[in-house]
N, C-alpha and C positions, 0 to 999 in steps of 0.2 A: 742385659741386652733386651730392647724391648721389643715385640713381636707386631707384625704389620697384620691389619685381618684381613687379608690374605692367608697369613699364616696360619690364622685359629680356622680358617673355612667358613662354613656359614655359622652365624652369630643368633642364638634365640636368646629371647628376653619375656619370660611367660611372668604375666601380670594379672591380677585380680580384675574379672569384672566389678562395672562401679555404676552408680545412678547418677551419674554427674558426668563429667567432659573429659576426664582423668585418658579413658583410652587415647583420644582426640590427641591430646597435649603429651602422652608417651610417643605415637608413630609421630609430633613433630620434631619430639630429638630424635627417633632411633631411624626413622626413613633415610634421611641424607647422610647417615653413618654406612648405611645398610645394610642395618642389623633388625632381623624378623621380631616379629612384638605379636604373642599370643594370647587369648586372654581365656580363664578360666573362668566358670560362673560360679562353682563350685569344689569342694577338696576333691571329687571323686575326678574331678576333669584334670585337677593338678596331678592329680596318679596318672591317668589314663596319655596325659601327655607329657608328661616326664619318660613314663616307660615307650614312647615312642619315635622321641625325639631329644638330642642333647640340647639339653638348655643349662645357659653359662650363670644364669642368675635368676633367681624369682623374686617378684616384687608383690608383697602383699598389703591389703589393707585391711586392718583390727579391725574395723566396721562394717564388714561385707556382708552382705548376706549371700546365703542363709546361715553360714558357722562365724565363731568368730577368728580374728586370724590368727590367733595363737593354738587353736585348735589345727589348720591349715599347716603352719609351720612346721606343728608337731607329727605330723602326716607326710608331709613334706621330710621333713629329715629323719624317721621312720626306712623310707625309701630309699632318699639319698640323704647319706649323713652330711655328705663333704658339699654339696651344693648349695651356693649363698643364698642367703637369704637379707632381705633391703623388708620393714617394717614400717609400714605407715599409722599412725596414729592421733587423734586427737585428746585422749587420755592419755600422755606419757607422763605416769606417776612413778615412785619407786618402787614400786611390786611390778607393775610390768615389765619395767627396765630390768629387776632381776631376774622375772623368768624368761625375757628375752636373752639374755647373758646366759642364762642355762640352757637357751637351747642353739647357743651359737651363732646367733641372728648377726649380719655383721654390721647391721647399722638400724638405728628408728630413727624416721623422719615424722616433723609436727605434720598435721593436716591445719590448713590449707598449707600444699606442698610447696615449697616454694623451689618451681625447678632450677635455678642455681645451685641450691644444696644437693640438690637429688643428682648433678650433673656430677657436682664435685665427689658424691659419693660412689659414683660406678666411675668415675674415673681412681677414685680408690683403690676399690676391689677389684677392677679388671689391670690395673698392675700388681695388685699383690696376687691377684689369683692365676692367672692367663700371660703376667707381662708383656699386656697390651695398653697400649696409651688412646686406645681410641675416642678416650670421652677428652684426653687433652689438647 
């Protein structure tokens, strides 16, 4: 059965800040969903708001400054083990992809992101994780 969000209550989506339009083009899927989109500048703001607020999924980017995102990740499920994690990158070689794999990342996406993939992939994970179809 799939869950209405209604059901999950309020919806966060805590994202990496980015030097580029990235937040802009997230609040234009998650606004008319309405589902909240936080964004971190830094790992210590992904603790500081994890431990404040439930969030259903983090979206990171390998390239951020000031850490890289596998650093993030690993910080991230440190905290919360069971919390998904969605991986942006422009280097997805096969070392990454393993240590993504090791630390349970549930998806790398290429950069430039192409939001069709990014859509199919939180409609993904938020029926396998939530049994909500909101992104479908």
């Amino acid at each position: 059965m799939v869950k209405s969000l209604s059901q999950l209550g309020e919806i966060n989506v805590l994202a990496s800040q980015a030097n580029w339009a990235w937040p802009e083009a997230l609040r234009c899927i998650f606004q008319p969903r309405g589902i909240n989109l936080l964004i971190a500048g830094n790992p210590a703001d992904f603790v500081n708001i994890i431990r404040r607020k439930r969030i259903h999924t983090t979206i990171v980017d390998m390239e951020s400054e000031p850490s890289d995102g596998l650093a993030v990740v690993k910080i991230i499920k440190m905290n919360n083990p069971l919390l998904p994690c969605i991986l942006l990158t422009s280097t997805a070689g096969k070392s990454l992809l393993g240590k993504a794999l090791q630390l349970d990342v549930f998806s790398v996406i290429d950069k430039p992101v192409n939001m069709r993939i990014l859509q199919d992939q939180l409609h993904r994970l938020f029926l396998k994780k939530y049994r909500c179809g909101i992104f479908g």
